[in-house]
C-alpha positions as CSV (number, residue, x, y, z in Angstrom):
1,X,0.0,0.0,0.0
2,X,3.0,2.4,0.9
3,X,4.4,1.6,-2.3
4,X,1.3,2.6,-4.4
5,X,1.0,5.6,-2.4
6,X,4.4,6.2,-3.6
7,X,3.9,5.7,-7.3
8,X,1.0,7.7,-7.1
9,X,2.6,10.7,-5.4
10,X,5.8,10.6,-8.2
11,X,3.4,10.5,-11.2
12,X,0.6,13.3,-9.8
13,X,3.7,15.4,-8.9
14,X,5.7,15.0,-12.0
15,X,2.4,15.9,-13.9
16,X,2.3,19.0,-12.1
17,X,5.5,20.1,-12.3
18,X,5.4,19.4,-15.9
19,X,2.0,21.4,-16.7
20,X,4.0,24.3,-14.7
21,X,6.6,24.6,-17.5
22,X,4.4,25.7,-20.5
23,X,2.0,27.7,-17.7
24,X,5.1,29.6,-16.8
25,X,6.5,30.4,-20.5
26,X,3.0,31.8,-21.8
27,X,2.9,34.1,-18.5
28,X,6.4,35.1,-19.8
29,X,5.2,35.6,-23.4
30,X,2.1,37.5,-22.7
31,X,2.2,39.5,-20.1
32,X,5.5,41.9,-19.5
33,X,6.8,40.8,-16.3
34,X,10.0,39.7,-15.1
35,X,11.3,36.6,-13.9
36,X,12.7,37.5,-10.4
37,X,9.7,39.2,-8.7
38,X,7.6,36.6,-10.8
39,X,9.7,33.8,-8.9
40,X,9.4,36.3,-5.5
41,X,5.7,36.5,-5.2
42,X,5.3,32.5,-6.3
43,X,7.8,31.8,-3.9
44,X,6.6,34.0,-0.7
45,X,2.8,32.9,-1.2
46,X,3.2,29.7,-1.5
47,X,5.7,29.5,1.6
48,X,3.5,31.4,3.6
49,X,0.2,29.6,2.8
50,X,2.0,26.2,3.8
51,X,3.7,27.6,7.1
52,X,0.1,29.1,8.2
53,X,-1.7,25.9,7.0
54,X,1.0,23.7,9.2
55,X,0.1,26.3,12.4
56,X,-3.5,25.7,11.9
57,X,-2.9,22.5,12.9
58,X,-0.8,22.6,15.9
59,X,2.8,22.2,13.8
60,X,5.7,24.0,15.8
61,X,7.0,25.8,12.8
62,X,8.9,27.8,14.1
63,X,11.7,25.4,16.0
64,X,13.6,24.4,13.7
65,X,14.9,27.7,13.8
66,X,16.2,27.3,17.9
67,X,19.0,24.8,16.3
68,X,21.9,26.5,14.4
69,X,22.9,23.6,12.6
70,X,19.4,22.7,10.8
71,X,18.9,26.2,10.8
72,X,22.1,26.8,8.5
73,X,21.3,23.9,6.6
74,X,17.8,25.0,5.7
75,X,18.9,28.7,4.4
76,X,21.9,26.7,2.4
77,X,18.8,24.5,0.9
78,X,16.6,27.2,0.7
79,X,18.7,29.6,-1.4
80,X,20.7,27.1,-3.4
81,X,18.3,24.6,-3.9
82,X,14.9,25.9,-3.9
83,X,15.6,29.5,-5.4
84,X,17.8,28.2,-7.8
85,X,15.9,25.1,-9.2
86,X,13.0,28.2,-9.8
87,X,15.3,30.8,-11.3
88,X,17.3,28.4,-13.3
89,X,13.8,26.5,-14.5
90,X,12.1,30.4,-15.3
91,X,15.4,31.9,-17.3
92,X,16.0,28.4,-19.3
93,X,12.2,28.6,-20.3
94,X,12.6,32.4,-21.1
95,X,15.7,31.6,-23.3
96,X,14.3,28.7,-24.9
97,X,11.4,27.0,-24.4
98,X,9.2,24.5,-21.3
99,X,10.0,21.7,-23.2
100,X,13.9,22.2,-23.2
101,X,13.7,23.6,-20.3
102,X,11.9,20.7,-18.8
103,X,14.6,17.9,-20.2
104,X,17.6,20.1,-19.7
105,X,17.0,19.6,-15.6
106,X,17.5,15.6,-16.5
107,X,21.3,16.1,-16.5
108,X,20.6,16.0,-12.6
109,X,22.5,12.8,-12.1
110,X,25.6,13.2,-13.9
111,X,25.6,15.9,-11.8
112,X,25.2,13.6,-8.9
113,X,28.1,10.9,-10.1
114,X,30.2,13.6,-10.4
115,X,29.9,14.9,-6.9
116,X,30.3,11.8,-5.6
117,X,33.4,11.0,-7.8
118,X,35.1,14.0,-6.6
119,X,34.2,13.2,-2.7
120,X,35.1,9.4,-2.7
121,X,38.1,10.5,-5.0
122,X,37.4,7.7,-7.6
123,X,36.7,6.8,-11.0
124,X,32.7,5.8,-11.6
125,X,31.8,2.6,-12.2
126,X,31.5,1.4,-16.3
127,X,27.5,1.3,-15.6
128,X,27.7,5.1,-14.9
129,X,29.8,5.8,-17.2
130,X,27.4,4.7,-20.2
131,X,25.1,6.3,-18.7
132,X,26.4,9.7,-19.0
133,X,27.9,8.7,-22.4
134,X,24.2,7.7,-23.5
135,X,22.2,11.1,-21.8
136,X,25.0,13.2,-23.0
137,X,24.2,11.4,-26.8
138,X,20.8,12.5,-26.4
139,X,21.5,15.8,-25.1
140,X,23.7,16.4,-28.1
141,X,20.5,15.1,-30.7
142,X,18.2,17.5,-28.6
143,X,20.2,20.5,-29.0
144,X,21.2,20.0,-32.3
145,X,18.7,18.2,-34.0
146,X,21.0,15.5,-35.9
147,X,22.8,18.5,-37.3
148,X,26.2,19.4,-36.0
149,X,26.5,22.9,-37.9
150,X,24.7,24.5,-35.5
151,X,22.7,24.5,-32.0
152,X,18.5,24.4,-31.8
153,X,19.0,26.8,-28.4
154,X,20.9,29.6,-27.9
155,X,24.2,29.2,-25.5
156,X,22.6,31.4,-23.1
157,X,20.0,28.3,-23.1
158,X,22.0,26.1,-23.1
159,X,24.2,27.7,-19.6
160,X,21.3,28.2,-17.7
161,X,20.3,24.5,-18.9
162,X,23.2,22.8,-17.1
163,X,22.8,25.3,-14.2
164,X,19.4,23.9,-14.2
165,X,20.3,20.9,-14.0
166,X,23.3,20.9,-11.1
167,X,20.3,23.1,-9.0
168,X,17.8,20.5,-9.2
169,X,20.8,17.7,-8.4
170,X,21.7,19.8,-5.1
171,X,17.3,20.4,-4.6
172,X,17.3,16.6,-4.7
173,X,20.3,15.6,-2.8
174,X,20.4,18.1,-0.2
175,X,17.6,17.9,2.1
176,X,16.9,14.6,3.0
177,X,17.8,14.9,6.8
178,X,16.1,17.9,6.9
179,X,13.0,16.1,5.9
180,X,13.4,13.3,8.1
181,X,13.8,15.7,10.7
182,X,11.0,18.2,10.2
183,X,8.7,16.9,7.6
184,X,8.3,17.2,3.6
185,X,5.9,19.9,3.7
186,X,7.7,22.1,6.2
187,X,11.1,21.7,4.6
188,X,9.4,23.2,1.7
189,X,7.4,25.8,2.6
190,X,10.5,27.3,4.6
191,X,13.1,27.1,1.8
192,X,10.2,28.4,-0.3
193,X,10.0,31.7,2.0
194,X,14.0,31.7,2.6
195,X,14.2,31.8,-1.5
196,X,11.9,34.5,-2.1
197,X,13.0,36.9,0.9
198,X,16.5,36.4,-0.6
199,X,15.8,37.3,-3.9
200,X,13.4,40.1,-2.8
201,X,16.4,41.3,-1.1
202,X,17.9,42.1,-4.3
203,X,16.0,43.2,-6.3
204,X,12.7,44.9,-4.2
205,X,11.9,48.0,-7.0
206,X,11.3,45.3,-9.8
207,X,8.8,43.4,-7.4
208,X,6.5,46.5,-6.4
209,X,6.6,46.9,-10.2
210,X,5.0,44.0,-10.7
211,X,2.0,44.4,-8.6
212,X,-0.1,46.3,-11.2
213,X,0.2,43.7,-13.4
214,X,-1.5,41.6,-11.3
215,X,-4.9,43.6,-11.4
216,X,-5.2,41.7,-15.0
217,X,-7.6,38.7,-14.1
218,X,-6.0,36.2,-16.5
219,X,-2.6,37.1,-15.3
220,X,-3.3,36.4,-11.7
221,X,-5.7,33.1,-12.1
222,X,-2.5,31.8,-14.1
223,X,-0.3,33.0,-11.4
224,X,-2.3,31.3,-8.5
225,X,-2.4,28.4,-10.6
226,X,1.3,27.9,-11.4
227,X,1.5,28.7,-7.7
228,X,-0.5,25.5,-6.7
229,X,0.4,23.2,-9.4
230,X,4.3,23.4,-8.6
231,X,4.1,23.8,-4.6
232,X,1.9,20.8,-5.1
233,X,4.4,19.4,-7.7
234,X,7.6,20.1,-5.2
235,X,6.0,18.3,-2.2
236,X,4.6,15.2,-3.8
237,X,8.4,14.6,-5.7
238,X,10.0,15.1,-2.7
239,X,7.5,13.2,-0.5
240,X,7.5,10.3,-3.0
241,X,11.2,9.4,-2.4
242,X,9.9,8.0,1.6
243,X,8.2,5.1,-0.1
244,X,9.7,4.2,-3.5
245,X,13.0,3.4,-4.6
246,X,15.5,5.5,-6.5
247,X,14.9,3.6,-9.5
248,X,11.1,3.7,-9.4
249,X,11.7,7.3,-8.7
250,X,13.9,8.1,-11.9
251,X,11.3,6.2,-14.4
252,X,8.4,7.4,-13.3
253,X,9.7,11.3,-13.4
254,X,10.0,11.0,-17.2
255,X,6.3,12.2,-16.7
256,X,7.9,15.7,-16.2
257,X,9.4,16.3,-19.9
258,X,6.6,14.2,-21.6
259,X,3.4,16.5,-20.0
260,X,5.6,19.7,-20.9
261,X,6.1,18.0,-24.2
262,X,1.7,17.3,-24.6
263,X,0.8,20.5,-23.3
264,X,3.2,22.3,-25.4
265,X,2.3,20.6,-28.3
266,X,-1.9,21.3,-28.0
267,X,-1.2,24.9,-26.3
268,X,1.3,26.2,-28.4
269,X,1.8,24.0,-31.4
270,X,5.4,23.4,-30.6
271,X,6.9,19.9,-31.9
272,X,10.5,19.1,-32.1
273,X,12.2,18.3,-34.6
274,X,12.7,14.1,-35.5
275,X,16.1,13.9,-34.3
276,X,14.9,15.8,-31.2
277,X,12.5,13.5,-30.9
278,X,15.0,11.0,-30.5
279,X,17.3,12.7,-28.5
280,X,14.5,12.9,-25.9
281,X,14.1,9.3,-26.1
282,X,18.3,8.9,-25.8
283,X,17.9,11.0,-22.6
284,X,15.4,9.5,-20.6
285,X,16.8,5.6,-21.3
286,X,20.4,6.8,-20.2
287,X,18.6,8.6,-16.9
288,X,16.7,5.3,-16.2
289,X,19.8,3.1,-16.8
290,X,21.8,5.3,-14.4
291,X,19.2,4.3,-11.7
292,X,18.1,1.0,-12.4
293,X,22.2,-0.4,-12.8
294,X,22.9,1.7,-9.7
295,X,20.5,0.0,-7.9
296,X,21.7,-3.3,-8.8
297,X,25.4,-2.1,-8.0
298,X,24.1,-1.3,-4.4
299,X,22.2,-4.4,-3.7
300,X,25.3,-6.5,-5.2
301,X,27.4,-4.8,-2.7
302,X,25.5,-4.9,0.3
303,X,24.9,-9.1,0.1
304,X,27.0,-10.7,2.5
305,X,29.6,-12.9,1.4
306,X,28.8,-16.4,0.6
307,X,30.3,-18.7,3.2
308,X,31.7,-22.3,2.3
């Protein structure tokens, strides 16, 4: 039952989190607003709505601020992972499109191999390394569309793309003992307000600027509704991870790039070209072999050693 409850969580939120992309790239198209007070007000709202949800019913949100050490941890996770998963997602969608945006953030785990190559000072295994060889294959037919001449995003994409994609590595990685600790939801919602006060820190003139905008109906329904579909998204991902395996986990999230792709398609007649296509295809198999021979790897290594 915990495991169904898992699968289900993985696919609603990936479906979200998907729908978010094109949401988020017509609000960008339409409407003349900017990405950081756009990513401010999400951000802040949606924090704040969790934290005062969580009070309602008796949660002590406020103590995980009495301990320095998950208090540090929580502003590192909140700025670095939460705030820049969102500005990395928004400013790859502005410079290209959901869709790219959307399968650009799958170069996650080579992100992750790498960071644990550097710390354990060793080469990756051969499984891993065929992995990366296969995503980076796809990557390479995405952006290029089987022609080598020249790139299908620009390299101001492209950057923001791999930022993207180290972000959402770190979003994944990072706060798992924070979770165990204080919860999905409250993890969340606090990085969620930690990202958005830090941004609106820099840049508070271009947020007040915004406001007015939001007197247009269509605007701010759209708004709301980016704001509920990717809180909703963030916590069911996140949440799913307590009761499926990595593996599970890594296949199942395809769903992301693939409702980015549908809506995209029906809402804005966007296709990609055939080698795209493939390259999508390329991408997702290498992500799902990273995890599925991973897991293998790990269960090999943890059986005990047969005994004569």
């Amino acid at each position: 039952m915990a495991r169904m409850k898992g699968i289900a969580m993985i696919i609603i939120g990936a479906i979200l989190w998907g729908a978010t992309g094109p949401m988020m790239e017509w609000l960008l198209e339409e409407k003349p607003i900017e990405v950081a007070p756009f990513i401010v007000l999400r951000l802040l709202i949606a924090g704040a709505v969790l934290l005062l949800v969580l009070r309602s019913q008796g949660k002590r949100v406020g103590l995980i601020w009495r301990q320095k050490a998950w208090a540090r941890q929580l502003v590192i996770f909140g700025v670095v992972g939460m705030l820049g998963v969102q500005f990395t997602f928004l400013k790859t969608i502005e410079e290209s499109n959901a869709v790219i945006a959307t399968l650009l953030q799958f170069l996650a785990p080579i992100f992750v191999i790498g960071f644990v190559t550097l710390s354990q000072r060793r080469w990756p295994p051969v499984y891993q390394v065929l992995g990366i060889a296969v995503t980076l294959a796809g990557l390479v037919l995405l952006l290029t569309n089987g022609s080598l001449s020249s790139l299908e995003v620009s390299n101001s994409a492209l950057a923001w793309g791999v930022t993207l994609g180290f972000t959402f590595a770190f979003y994944t990685l990072y706060p798992a003992r924070l979770m165990h600790e204080y919860g999905v939801i409250q993890t969340v919602a606090w990085a969620m307000v930690i990202g958005g006060a830090a941004l609106f820190m820099t840049q508070p003139l271009a947020v007040f600027r915004m406001i007015p905008m939001l007197l247009d109906p269509l605007a701010l329904l759209m708004l709301l509704l980016i704001i509920v579909f990717a809180t909703a998204g963030f916590i069911l991902l996140l949440g799913s991870t307590q009761y499926i395996s990595p593996v599970e986990t890594s296949v199942l999230s395809s769903f992301e790039p693939l409702t980015a792709m549908v809506v995209s398609i029906f809402w804005f007649g966007q296709l990609l070209g055939q080698w795209q296509f493939a390259g999508t295809a390329i991408m997702l198999i290498g992500v799902v072999w990273l995890s599925v021979a991973g897991s293998k790897a790990s269960k090999v290594e943890a059986e005990p050693p047969k005994t004569m």
